[in-house]
N, CA, C and O atoms as a DFTB+ gen file, in Angstrom:
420 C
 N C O
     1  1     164.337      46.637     150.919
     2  2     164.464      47.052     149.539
     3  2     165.451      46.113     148.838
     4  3     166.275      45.680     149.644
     5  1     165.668      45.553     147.284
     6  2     166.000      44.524     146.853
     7  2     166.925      45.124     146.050
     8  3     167.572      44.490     145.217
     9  1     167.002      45.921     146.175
    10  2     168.288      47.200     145.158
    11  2     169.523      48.097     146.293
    12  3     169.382      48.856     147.252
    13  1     170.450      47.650     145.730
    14  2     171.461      48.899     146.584
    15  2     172.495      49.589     146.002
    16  3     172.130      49.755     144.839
    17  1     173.032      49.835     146.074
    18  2     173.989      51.107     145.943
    19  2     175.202      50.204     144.815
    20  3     176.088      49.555     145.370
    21  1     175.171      50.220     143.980
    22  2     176.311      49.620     142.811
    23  2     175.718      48.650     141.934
    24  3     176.325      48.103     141.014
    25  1     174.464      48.440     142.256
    26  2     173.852      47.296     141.642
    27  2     173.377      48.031     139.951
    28  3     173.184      49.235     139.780
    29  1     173.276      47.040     138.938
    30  2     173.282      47.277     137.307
    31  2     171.482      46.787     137.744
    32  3     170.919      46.007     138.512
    33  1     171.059      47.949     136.560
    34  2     170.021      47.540     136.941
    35  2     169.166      48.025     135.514
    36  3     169.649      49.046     135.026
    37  1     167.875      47.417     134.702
    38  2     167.698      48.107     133.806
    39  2     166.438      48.465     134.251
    40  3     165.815      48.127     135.257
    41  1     166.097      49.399     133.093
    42  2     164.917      50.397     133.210
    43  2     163.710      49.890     132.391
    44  3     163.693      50.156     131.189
    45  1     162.496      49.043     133.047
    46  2     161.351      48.399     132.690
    47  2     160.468      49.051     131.804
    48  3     159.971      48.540     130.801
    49  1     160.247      50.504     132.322
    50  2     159.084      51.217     131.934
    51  2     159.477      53.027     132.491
    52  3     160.153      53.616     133.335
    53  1     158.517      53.319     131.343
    54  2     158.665      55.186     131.339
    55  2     159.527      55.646     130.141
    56  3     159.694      54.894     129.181
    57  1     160.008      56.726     130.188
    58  2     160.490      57.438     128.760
    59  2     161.990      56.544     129.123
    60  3     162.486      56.425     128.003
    61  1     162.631      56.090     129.793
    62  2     163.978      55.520     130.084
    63  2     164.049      54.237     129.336
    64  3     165.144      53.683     129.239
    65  1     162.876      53.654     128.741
    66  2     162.977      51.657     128.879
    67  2     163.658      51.243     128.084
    68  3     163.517      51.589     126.911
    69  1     164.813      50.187     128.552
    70  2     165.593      49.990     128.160
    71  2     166.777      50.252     128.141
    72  3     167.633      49.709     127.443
    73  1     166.944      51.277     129.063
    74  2     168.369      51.382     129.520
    75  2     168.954      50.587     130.625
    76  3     168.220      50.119     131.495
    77  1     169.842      50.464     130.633
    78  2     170.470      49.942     131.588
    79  2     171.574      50.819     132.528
    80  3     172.327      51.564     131.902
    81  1     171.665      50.780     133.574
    82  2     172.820      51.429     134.575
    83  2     173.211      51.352     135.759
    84  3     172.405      50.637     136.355
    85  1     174.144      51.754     136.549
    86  2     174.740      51.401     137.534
    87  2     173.860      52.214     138.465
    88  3     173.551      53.347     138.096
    89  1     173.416      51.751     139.653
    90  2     172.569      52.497     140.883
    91  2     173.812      53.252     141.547
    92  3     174.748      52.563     141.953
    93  1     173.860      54.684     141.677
    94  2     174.327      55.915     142.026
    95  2     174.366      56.068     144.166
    96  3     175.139      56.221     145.112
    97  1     172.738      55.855     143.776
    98  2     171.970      56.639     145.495
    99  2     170.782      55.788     145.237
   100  3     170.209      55.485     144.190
   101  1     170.537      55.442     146.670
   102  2     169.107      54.985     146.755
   103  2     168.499      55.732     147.774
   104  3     169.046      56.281     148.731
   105  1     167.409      55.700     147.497
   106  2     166.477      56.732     148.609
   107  2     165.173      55.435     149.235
   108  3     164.045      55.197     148.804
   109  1     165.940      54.825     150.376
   110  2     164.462      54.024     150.843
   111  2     163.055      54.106     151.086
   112  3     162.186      53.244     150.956
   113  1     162.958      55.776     151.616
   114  2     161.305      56.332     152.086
   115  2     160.852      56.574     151.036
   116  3     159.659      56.273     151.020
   117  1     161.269      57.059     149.926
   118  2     160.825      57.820     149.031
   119  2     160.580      56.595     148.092
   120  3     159.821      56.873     147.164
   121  1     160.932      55.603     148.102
   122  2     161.083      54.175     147.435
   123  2     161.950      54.786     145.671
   124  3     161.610      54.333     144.579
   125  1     162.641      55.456     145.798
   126  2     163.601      56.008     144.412
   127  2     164.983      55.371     144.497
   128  3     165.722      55.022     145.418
   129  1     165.037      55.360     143.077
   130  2     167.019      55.010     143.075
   131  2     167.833      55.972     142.162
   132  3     166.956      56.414     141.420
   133  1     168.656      56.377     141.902
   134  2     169.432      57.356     140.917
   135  2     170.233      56.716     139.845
   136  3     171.413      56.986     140.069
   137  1     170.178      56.379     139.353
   138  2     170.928      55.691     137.989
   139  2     171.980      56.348     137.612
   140  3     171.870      57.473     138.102
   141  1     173.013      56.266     136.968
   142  2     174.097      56.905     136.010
   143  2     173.747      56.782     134.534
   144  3     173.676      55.827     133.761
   145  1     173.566      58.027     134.429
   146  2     173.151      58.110     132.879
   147  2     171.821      57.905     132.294
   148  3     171.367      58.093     131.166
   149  1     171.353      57.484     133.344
   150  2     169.382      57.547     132.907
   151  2     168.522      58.652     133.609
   152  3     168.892      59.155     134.670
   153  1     167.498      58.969     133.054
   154  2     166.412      60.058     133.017
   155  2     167.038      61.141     133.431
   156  3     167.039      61.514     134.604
   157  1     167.741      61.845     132.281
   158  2     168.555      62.922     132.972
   159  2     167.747      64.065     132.586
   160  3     166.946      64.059     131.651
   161  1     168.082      65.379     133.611
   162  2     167.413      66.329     133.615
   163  2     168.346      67.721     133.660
   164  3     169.414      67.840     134.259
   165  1     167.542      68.913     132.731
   166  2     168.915      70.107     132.614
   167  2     168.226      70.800     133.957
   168  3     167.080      70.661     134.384
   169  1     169.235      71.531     134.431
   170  2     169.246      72.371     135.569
   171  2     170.027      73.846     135.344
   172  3     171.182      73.988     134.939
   173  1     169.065      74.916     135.722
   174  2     169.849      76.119     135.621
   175  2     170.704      76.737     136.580
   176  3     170.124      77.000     137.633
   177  1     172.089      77.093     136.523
   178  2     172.807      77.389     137.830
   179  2     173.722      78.440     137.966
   180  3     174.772      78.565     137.335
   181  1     173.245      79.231     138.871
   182  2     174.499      80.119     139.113
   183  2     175.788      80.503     138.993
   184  3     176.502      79.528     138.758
   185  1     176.272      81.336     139.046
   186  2     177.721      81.183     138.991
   187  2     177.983      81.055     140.233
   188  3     177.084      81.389     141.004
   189  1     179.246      80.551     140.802
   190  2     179.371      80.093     141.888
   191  2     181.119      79.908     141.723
   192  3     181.776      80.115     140.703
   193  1     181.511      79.551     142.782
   194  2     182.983      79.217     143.498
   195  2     183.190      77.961     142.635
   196  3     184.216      78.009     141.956
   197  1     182.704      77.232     142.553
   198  2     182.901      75.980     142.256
   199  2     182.535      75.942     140.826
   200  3     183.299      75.213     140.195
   201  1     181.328      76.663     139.895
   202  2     181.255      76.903     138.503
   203  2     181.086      77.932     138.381
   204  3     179.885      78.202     138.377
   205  1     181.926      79.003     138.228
   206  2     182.197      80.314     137.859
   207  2     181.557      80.969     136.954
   208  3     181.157      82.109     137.188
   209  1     181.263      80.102     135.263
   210  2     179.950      79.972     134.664
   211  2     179.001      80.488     134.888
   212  3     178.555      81.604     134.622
   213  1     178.449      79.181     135.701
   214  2     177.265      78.840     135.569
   215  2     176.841      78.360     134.055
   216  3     177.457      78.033     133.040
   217  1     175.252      78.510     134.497
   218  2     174.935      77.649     133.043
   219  2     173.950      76.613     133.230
   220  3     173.410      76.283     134.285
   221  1     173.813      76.228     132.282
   222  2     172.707      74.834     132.032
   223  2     173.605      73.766     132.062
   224  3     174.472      73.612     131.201
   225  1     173.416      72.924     133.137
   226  2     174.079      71.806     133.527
   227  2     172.940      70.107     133.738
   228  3     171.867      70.069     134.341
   229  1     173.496      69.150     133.173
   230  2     172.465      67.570     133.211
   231  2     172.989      67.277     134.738
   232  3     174.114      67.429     135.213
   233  1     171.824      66.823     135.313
   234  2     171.662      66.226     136.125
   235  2     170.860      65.011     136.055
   236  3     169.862      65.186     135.355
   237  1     170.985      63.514     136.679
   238  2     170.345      62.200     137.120
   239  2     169.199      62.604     138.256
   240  3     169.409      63.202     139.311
   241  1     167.753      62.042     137.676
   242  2     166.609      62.641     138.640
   243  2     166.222      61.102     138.914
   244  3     166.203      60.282     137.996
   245  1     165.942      60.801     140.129
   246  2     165.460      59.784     140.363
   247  2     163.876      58.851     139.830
   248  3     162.728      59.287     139.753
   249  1     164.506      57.218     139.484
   250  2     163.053      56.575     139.637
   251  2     162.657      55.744     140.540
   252  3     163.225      55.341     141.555
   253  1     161.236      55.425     139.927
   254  2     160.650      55.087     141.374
   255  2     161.256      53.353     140.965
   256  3     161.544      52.956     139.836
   257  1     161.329      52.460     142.414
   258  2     162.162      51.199     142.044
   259  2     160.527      50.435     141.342
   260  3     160.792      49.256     141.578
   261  1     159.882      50.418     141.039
   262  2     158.662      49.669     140.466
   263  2     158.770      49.605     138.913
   264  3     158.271      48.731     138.203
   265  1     159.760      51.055     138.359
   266  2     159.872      50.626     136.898
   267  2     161.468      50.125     137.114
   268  3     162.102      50.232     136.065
   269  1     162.129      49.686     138.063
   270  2     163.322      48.968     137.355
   271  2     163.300      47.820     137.866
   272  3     162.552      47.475     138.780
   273  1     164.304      46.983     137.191
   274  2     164.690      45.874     138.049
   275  2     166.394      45.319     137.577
   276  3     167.156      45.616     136.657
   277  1     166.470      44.247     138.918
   278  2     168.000      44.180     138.730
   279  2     168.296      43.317     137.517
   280  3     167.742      42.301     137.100
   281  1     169.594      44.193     136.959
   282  2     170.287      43.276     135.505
   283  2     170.919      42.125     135.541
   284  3     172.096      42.159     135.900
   285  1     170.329      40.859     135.194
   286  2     171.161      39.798     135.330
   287  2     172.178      39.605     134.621
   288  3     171.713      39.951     133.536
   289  1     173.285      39.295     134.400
   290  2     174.784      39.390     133.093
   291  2     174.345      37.886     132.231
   292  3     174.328      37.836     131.002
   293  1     174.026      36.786     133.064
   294  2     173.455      35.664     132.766
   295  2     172.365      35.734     131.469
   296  3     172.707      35.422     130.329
   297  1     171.449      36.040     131.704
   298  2     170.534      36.334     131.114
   299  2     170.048      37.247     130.202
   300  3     169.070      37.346     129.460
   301  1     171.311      38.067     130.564
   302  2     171.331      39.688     129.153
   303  2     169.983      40.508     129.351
   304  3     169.624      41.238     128.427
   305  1     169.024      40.405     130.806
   306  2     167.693      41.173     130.810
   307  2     167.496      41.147     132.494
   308  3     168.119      40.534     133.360
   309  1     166.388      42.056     132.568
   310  2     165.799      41.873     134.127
   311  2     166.037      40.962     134.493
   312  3     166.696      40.090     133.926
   313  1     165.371      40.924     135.948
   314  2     165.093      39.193     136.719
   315  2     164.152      40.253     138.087
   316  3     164.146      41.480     138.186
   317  1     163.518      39.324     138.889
   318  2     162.966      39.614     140.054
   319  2     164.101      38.800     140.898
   320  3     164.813      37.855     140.557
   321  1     164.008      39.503     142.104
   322  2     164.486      38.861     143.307
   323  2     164.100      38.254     144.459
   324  3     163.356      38.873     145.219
   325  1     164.493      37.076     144.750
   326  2     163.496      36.841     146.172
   327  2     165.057      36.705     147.345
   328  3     166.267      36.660     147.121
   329  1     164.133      36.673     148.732
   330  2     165.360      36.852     149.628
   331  2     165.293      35.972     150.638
   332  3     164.294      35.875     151.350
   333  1     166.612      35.086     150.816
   334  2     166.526      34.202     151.063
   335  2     167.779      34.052     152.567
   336  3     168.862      34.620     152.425
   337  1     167.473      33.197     154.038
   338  2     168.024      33.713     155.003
   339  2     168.806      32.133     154.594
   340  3     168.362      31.088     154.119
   341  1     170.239      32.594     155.067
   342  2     171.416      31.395     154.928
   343  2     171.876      31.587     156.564
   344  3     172.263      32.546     157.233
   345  1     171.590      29.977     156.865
   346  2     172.339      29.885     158.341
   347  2     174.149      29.579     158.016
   348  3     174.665      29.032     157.041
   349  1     174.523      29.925     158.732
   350  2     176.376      29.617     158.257
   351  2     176.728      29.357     160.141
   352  3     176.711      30.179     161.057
   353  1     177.006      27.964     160.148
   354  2     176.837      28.001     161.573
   355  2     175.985      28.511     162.539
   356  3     174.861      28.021     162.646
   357  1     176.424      29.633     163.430
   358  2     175.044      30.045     164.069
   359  2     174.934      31.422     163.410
   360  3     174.313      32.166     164.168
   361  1     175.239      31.935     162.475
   362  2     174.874      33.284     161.916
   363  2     173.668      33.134     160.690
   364  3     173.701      32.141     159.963
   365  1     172.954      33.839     160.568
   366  2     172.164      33.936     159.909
   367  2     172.594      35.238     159.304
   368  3     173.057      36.240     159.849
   369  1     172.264      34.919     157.733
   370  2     172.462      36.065     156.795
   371  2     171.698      35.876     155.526
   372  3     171.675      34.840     154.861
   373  1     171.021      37.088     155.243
   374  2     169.818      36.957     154.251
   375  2     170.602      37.551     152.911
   376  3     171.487      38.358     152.626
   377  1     169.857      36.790     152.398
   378  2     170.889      37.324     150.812
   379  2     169.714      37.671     149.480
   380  3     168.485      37.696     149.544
   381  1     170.573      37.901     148.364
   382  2     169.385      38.126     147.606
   383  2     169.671      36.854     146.410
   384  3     170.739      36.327     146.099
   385  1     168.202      36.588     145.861
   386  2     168.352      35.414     144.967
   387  2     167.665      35.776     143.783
   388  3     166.762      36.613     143.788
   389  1     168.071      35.154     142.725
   390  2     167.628      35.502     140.824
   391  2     166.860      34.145     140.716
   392  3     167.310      32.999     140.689
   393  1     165.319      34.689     140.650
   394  2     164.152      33.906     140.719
   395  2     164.465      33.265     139.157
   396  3     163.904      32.181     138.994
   397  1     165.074      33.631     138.259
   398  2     164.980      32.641     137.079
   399  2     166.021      31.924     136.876
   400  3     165.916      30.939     136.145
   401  1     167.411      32.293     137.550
   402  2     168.495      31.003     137.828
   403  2     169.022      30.337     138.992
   404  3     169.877      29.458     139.095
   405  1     168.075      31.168     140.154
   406  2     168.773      30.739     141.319
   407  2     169.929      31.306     141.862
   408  3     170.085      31.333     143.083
   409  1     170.797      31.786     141.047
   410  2     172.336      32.163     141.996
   411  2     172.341      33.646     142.946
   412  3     171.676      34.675     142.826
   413  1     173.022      33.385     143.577
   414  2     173.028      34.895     144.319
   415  2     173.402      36.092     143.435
   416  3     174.081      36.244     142.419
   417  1     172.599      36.961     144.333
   418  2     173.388      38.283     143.791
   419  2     174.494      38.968     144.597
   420  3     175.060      39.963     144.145
């Protein structure tokens, strides 16, 4: 998967497009990521120990990674990624690369 956990990332397509945000949680099987502050959803909740309340509370619902992609700062928009293995002596380590400038991510 070409997305992880802190990565800025904006939102391609669906009622979200055009946002941009920080990746929360990623879910690999499910191929989803959780954003901060995008496609949020109300939830009804109990009172409880922890919200005494209760109440109608927003929650972040996951998308699928096919409508996002990662935010380049360079470029002020998407980019695709390709992944690329770097020998460093005898270690090999695969990294990720920004198909429209080249630099790592």
């Amino acid at each position: 998967m070409h997305i992880k956990k802190g990565d800025t990332v904006y939102v391609r397509a669906g009622q979200e497009k055009g946002k941009t945000g920080r990746v929360l949680h990623v879910f690999p099987r499910k191929m989803q990521v959780l954003i901060e502050g995008v496609n949020m959803r109300k939830k009804h909740q109990q009172p409880s120990q922890k919200s005494p309340k209760g109440g109608i509370i927003s929650l972040e619902a996951p998308i699928h990674i096919s409508n996002i992609g990662i935010y380049s700062s360079t470029l002020s928009g998407p980019t695709r990624v390709t992944m690329r293995t770097i020998v460093d002596g005898g270690k090999k380590t695969r990294v990720r690369i920004c198909r429209k400038t080249g630099e790592q991510i």
